[in-house]
ZAZAZA-505876 format. One record per residue (C-alpha): residue number from 0; residue in three letters; x, y, z. Coordinates in Angstrom, 2 decimals. Layout:
// residues N
- NUM;Ala;X;Y;Z
...
END
This chain:
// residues 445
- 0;Unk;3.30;95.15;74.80
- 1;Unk;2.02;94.35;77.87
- 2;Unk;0.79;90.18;78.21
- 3;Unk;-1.19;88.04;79.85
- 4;Unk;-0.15;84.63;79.46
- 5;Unk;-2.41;82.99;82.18
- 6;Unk;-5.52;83.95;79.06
- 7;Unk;-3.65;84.43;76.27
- 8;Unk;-4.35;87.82;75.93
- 9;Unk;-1.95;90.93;74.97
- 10;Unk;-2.66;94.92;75.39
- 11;Unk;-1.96;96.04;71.56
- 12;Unk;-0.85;98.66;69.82
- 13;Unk;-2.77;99.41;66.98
- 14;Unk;-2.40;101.88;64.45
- 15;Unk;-5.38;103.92;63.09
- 16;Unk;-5.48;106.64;60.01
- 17;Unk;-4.49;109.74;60.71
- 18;Unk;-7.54;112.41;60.84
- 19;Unk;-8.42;113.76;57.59
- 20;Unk;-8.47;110.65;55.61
- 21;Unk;-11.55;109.25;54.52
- 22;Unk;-12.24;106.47;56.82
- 23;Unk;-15.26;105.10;54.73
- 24;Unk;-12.57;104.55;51.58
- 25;Unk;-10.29;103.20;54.12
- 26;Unk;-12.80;100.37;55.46
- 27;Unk;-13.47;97.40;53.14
- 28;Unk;-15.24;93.98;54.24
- 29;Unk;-13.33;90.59;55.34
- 30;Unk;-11.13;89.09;51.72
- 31;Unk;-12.71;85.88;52.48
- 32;Unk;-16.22;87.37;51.46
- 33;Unk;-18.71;87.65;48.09
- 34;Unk;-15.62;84.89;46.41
- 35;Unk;-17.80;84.54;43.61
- 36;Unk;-19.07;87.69;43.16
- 37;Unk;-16.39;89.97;41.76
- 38;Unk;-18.27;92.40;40.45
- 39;Unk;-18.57;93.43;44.37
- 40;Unk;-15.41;93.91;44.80
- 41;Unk;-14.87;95.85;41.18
- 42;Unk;-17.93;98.33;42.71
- 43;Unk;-15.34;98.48;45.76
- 44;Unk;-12.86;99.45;43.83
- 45;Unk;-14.34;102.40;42.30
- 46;Unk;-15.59;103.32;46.06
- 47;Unk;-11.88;103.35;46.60
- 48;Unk;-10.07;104.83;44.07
- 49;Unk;-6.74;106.42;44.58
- 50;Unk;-7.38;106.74;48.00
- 51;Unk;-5.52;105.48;50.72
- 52;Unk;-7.32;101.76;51.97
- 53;Unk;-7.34;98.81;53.24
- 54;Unk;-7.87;97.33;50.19
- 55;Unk;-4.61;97.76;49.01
- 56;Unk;-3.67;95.53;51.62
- 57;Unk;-5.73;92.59;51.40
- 58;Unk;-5.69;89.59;48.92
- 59;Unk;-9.48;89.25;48.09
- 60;Unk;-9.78;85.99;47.46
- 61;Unk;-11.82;86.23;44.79
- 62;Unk;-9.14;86.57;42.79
- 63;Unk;-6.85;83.88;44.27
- 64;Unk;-6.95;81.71;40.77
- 65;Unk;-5.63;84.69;38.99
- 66;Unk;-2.34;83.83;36.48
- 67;Unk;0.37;86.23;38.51
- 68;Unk;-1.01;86.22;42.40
- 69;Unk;2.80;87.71;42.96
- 70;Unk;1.80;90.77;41.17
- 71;Unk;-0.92;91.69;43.35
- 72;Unk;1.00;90.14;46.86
- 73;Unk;3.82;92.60;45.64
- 74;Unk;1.33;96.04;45.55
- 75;Unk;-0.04;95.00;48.81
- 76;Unk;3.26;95.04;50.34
- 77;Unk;4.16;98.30;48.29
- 78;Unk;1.42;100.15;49.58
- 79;Unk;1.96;98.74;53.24
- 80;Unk;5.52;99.92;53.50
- 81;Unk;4.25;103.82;51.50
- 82;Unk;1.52;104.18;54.35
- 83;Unk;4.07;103.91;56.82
- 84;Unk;6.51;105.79;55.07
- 85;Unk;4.32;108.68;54.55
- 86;Unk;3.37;108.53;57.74
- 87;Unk;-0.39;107.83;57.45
- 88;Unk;-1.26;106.46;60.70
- 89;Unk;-1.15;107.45;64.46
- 90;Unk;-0.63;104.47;67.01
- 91;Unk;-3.09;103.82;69.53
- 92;Unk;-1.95;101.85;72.73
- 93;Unk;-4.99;99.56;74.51
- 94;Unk;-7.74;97.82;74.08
- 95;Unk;-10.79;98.96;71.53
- 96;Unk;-14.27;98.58;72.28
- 97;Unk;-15.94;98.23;69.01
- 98;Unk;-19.37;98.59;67.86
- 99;Unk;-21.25;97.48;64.44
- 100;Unk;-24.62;98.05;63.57
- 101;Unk;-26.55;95.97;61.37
- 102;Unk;-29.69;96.91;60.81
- 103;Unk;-31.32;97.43;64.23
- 104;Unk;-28.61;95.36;66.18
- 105;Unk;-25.29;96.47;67.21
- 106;Unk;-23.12;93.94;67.39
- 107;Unk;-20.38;94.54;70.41
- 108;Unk;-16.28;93.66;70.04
- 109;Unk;-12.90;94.15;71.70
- 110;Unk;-9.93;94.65;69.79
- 111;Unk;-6.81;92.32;71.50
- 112;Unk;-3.74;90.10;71.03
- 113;Unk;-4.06;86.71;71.22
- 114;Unk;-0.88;84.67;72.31
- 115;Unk;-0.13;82.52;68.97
- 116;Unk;1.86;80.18;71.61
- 117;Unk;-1.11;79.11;72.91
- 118;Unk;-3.26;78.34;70.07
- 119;Unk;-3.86;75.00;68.06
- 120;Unk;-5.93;74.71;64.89
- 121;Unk;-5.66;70.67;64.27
- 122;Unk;-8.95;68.62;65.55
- 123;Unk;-8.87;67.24;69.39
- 124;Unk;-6.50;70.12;70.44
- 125;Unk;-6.58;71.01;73.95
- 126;Unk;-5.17;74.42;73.67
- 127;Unk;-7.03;77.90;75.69
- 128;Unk;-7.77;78.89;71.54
- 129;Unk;-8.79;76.55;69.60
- 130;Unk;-10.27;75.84;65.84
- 131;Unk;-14.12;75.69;65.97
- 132;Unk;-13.84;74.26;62.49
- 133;Unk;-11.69;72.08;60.39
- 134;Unk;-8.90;74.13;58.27
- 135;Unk;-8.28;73.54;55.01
- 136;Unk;-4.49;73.34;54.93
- 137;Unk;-4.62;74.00;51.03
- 138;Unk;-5.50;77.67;52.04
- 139;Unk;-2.99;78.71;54.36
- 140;Unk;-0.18;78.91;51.41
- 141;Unk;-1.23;81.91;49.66
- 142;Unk;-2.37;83.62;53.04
- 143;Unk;0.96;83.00;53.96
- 144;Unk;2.62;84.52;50.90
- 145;Unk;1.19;87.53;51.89
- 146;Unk;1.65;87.96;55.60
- 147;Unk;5.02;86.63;55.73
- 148;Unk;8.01;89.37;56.10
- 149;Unk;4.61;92.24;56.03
- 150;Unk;5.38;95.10;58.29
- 151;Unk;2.13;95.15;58.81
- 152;Unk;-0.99;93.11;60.04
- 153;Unk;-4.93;94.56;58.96
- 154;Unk;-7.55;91.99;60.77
- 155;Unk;-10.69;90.01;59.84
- 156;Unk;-10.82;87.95;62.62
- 157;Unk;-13.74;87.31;65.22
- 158;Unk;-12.65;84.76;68.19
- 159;Unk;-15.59;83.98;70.68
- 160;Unk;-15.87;83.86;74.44
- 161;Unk;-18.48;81.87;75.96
- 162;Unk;-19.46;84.87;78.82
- 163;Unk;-23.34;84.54;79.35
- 164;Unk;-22.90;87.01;82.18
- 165;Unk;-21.39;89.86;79.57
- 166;Unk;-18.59;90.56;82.53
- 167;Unk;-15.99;91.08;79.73
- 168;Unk;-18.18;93.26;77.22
- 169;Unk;-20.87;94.23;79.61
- 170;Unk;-18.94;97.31;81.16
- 171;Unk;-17.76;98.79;78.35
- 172;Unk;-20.73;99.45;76.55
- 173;Unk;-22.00;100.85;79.95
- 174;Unk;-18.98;103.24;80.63
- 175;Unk;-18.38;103.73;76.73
- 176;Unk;-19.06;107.36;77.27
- 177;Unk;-16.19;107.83;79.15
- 178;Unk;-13.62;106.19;76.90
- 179;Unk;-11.97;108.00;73.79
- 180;Unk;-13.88;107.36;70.75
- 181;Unk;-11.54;107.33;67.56
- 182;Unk;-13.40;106.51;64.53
- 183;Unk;-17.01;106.60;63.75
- 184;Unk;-18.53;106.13;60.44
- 185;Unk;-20.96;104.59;57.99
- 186;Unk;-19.19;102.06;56.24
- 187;Unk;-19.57;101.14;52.08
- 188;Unk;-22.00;99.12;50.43
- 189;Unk;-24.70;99.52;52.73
- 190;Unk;-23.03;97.47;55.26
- 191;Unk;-24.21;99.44;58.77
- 192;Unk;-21.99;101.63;61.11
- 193;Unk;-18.77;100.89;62.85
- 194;Unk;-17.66;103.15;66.09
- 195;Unk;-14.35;102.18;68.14
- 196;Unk;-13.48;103.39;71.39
- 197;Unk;-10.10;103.31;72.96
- 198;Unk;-10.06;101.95;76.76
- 199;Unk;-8.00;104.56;78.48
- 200;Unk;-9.46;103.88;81.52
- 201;Unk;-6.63;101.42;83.94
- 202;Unk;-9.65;100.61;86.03
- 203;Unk;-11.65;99.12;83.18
- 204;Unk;-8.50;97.73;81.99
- 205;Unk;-8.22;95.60;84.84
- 206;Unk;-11.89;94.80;85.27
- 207;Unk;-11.77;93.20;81.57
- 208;Unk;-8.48;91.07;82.41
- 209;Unk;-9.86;90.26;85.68
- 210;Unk;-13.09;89.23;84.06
- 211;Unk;-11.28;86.80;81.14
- 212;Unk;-9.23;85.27;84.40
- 213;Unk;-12.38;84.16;86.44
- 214;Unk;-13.36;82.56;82.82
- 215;Unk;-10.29;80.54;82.49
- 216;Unk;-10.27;79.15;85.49
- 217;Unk;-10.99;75.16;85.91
- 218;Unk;-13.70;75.27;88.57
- 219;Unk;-15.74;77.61;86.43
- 220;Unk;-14.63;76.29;83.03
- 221;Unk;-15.92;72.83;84.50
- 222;Unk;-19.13;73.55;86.41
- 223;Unk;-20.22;75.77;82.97
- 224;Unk;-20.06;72.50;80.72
- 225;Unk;-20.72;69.76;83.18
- 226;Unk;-17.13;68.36;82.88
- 227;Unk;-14.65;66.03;84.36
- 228;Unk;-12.19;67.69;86.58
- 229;Unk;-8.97;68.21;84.74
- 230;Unk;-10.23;69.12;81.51
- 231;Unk;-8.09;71.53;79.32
- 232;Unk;-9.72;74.78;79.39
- 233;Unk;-11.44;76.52;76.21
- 234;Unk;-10.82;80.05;76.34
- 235;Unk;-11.18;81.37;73.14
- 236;Unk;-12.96;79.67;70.36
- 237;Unk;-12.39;81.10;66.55
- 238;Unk;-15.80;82.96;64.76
- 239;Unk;-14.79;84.28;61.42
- 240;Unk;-10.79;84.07;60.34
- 241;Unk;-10.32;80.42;61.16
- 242;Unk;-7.75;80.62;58.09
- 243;Unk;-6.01;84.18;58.60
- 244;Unk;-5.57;82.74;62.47
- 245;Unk;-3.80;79.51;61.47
- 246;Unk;-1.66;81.62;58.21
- 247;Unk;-0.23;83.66;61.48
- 248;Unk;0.23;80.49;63.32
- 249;Unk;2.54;78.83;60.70
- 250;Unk;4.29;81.92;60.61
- 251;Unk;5.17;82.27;63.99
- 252;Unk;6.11;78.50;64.28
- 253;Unk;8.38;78.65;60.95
- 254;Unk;9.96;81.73;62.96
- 255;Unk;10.86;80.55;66.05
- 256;Unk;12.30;77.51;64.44
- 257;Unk;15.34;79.56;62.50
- 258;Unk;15.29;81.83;65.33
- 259;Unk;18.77;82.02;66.36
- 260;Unk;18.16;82.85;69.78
- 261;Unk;14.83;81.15;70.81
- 262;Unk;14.56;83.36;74.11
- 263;Unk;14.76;86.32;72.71
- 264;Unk;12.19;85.77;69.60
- 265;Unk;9.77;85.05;72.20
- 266;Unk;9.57;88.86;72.02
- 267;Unk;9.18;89.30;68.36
- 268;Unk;5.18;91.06;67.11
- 269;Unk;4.45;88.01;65.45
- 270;Unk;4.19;85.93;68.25
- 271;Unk;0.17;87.79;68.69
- 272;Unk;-2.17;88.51;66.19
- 273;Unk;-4.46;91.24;66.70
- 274;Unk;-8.57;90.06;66.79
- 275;Unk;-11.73;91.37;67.33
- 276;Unk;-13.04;89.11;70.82
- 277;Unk;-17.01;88.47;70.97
- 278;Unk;-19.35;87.41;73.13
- 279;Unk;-20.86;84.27;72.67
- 280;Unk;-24.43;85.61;73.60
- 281;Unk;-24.32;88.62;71.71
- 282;Unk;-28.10;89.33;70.94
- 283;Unk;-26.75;91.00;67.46
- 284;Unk;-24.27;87.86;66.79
- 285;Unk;-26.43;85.47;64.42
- 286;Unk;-25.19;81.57;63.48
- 287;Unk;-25.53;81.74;59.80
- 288;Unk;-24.91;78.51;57.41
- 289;Unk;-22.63;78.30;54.69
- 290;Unk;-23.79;76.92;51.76
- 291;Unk;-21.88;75.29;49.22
- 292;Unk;-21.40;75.73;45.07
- 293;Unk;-20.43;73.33;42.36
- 294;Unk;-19.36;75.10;39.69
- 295;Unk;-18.26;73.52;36.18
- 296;Unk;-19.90;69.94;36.73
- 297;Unk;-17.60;67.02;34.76
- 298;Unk;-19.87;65.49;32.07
- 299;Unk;-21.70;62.85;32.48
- 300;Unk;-21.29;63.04;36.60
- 301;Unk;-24.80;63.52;38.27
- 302;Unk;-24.07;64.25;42.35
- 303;Unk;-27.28;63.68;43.13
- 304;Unk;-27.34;60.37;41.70
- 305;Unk;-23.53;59.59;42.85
- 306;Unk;-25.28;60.62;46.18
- 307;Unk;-27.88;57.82;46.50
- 308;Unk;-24.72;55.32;45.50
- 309;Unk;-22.34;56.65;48.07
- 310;Unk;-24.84;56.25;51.03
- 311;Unk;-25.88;52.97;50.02
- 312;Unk;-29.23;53.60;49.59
- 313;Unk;-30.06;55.93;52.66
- 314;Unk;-30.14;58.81;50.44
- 315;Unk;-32.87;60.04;48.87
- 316;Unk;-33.73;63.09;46.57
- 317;Unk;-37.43;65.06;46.46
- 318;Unk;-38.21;67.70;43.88
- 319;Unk;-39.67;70.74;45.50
- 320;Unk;-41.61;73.57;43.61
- 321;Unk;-40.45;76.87;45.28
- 322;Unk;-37.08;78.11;46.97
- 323;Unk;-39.15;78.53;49.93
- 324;Unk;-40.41;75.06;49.96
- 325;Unk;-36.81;73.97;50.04
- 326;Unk;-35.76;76.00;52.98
- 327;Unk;-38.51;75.31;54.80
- 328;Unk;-37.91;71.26;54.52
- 329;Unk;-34.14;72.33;55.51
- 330;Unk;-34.50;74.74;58.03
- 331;Unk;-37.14;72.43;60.60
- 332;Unk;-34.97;69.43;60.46
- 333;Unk;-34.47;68.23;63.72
- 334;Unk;-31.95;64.87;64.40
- 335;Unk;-32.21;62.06;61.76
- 336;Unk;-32.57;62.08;58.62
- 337;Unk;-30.33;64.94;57.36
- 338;Unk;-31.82;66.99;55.05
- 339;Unk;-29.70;69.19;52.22
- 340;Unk;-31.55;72.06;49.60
- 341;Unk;-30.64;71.82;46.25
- 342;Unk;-30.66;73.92;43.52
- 343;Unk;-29.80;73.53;39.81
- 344;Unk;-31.06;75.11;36.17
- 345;Unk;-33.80;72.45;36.66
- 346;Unk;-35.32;73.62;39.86
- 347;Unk;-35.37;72.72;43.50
- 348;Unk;-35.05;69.82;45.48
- 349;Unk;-34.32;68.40;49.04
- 350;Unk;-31.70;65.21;49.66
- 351;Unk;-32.49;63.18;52.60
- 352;Unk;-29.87;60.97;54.27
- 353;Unk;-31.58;58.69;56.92
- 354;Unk;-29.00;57.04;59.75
- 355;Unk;-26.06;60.05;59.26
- 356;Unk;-22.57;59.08;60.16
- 357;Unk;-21.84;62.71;61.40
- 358;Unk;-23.77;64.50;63.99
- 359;Unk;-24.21;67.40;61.30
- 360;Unk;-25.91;67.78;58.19
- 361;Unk;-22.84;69.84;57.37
- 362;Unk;-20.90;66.86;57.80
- 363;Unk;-22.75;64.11;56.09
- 364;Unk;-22.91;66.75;52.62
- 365;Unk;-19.08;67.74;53.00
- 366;Unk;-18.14;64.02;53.54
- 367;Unk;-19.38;62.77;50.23
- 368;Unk;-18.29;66.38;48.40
- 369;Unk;-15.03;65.83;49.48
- 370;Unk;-14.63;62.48;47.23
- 371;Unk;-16.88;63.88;44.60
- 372;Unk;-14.38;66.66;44.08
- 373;Unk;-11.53;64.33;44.47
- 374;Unk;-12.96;62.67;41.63
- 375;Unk;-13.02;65.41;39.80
- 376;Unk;-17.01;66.00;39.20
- 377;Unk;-16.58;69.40;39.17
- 378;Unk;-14.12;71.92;38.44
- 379;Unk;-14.28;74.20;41.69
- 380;Unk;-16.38;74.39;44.93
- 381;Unk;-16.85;76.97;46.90
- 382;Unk;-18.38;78.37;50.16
- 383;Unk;-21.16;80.98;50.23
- 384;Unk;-22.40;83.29;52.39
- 385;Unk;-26.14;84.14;52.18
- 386;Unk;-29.43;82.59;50.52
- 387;Unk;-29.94;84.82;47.59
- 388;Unk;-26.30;84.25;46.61
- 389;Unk;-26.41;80.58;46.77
- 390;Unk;-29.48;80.63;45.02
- 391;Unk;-28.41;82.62;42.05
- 392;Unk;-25.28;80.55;41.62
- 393;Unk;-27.01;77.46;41.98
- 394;Unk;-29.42;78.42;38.99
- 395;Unk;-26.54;78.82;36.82
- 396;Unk;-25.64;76.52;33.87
- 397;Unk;-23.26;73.86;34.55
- 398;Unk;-23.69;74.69;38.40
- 399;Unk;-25.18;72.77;41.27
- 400;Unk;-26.01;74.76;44.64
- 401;Unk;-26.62;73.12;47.76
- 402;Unk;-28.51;75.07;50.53
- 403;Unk;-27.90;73.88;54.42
- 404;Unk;-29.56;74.91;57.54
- 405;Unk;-27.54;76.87;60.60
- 406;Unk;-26.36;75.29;63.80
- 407;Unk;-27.36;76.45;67.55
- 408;Unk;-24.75;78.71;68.51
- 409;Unk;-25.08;77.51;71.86
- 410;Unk;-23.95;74.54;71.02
- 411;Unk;-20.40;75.51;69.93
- 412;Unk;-18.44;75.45;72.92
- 413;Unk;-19.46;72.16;74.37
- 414;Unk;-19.14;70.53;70.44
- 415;Unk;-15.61;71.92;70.38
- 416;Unk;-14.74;70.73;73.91
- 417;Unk;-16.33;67.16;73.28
- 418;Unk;-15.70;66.08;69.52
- 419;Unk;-13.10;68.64;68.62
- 420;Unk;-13.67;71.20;65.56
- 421;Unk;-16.76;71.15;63.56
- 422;Unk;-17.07;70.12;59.76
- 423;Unk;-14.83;72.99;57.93
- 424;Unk;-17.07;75.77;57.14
- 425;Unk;-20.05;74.87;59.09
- 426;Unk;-20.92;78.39;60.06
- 427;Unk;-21.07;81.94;59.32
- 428;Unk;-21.49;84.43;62.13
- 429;Unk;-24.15;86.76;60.21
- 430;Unk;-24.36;87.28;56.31
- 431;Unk;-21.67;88.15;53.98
- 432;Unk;-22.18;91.71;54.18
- 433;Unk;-22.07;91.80;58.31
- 434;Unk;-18.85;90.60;58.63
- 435;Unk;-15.70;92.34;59.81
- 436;Unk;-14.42;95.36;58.09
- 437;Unk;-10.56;96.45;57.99
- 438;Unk;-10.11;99.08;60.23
- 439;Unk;-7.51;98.89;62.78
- 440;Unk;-3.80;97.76;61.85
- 441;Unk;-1.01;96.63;63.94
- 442;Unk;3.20;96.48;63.32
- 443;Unk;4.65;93.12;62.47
- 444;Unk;8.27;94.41;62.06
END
């Protein structure tokens, strides 16, 4: 594979299904998506089939409290190494230009390697890719159960470059009629339409590498952000597959450390995982929030209440009448005091936090759920994507939603550079159903 190691950056070889197959079976949405919704994925399923697709590669997590995870982790790796063996897919060498409609927008990628060696997920790192969000280390184990000793990598993940001139992008949408296209289809589930493009052009080649390197450099990197001269450069910043990134990441440091010769591992496939890069300013590339879901409340714990006692008094809680009367109270907040939906069986309601410790209402919710959990006043959280979803769950017996308004994507790059990552799961780029299929794979062994 040929590297770049001044941005990271490696030319991959991907593999792609052979022609014939049913690309729309073959293409499912991101694991890490509609978690509490399995009757998605069992509609998936029956999409699917018997036929050959990515789904028989993934571990949706949705099903990641299941009794005998090693049953499943085993049937992924089954049908990774019978794909190969039956000799399912053709490999593709160089970059793809990918494009995914949603609705009227078309949302504009390019398929790469990113250099593992140069990438840091802990807060304050000061690597060229970086974590725009805390990771929850808790999550990596079972990613890692399933990557580890794979032949084969299928992606989810969406790392963002901060290019408000489009140089990188820019001239392969306008020259995309010259490039090889290799899949185009509609995907499942009403999800919008996903065309790739192989760049088999050297001169465009060039043009996008040359493009990344006049990013990376200090002088540019500096006068961009206002900085102080000598400040690490931020290349690449993660989107969506904060977690998948860092499960590769462990993987490649656990290697080179029984490595037996540490030059020569330097080499080895799994020292790059393959990602979808996108620009920043991406019209079609929408800063969504991620809610949060208590589900199984303890007895006799009230958060709201424990709330008010946690923040000393700065907290307070206003029943709303409608949905919309929530989201509107969330969604204009501007600086101090944080506001936070809520929804339960009992209605609506908006928590107020006056004098925040973190710059985020995010952060000032995730602080205090973070010892309420601890605590045990509820069985499990989790993260959701999208209002109606959050809604729905929230509405549930024994359930507590909390709804929270999106961040300025603008703001990313300068927050990461500053105060390192964001709260974990601060952000969603777009709705559940926008994010990332499985197309392309790529050879770990």
């Amino acid at each position: 594979m040929k590297t770049y190691e001044s941005i990271a950056i490696g030319i991959p070889d991907i593999l792609l299904p052979k022609p014939g197959m049913d690309l729309t079976k073959w293409a499912v949405i991101a694991c890490d998506q509609f978690t509490s919704e399995p009757e998605y994925w069992q509609e998936v399923r029956g999409i699917v089939g018997e036929a050959p697709s990515t789904l028989n590669l993934i571990y949706p997590e949705v099903y990641l409290g299941e009794k005998d995870p090693d049953t499943r982790i085993a049937s992924i790796r089954y049908h990774m190494n019978l794909y190969l063996q039956e000799d399912l897919l053709d490999q593709k060498k160089g970059f793809i230009y990918v494009e995914r409609q949603t609705g009227q927008q078309i949302r504009k990628g390019l398929m790469v390697c990113i250099d593992l060696e140069q990438y840091d997920f802990h807060k304050g790192s000061s690597s060229l890719v970086r974590a725009t969000e805390g990771t929850i280390l808790d999550r990596i184990p079972p990613r890692v159960k399933v990557r580890e000793g794979a032949p084969l990598e299928v992606p989810h993940i969406m790392v963002l470059i901060d290019d408000p001139e489009n140089t990188v992008i820019g001239p392969l949408t306008q020259n995309k009629d010259g490039l090889e296209r290799i899949y185009d289809i509609e995907l499942m589930m009403d999800s919008g339409h996903l065309s790739g493009y192989r760049v088999n052009d050297s001169t465009i080649e060039s043009e996008v590498i040359q493009n990344l390197q006049a990013l990376a450099t200090p002088e540019t990197f500096e006068k961009k952000y206002g900085l102080s001269p000598q400040t690490p450069v931020l290349l690449f910043a993660m989107g969506d597959g904060n977690h998948s990134l860092a499960t590769a990441k462990s993987i490649w440091e656990k290697t080179k450390e029984h490595a037996p010769n540490k030059e020569a591992i330097m080499g080895s496939p799994l020292r790059h995982a393959l990602v979808e890069l996108v620009n920043l300013h991406d019209k079609a590339l929408k800063f969504e929030p991620i809610h949060r879901a208590l589900f199984e409340l303890a007895s006799g714990r009230d958060a709201i209440d424990e709330m008010k006692v946690f923040y000393q008094g700065r907290s307070q809680f206003f029943p709303v009448s409608t949905a919309d009367e929530m989201m509107s109270a969330v969604d204009v907040q501007h600086g101090s005091p944080h506001k936070i939906g809520v929804i339960s069986p009992a209605g609506f309601g908006v928590i107020e936090v006056s004098n925040p410790d973190s710059n985020l209402p995010v952060g000032t919710l995730q602080t205090f759920l973070d010892v309420f959990m601890g605590e045990k006043g509820a069985k499990e959280i989790d993260y959701i994507h999208g209002t109606d979803t959050i809604i729905q769950l929230g509405e549930k017996s024994g359930s507590l939603g909390f709804y929270l308004s999106s961040m300025n994507k603008h703001d990313l790059f300068k927050t990461v550079i500053l105060d390192g990552a964001t709260p974990r799961k601060t952000f969603s780029m777009g709705e559940a159903w926008e994010k990332r299929f499985y197309m392309e794979a790529r050879k770990l062994t």
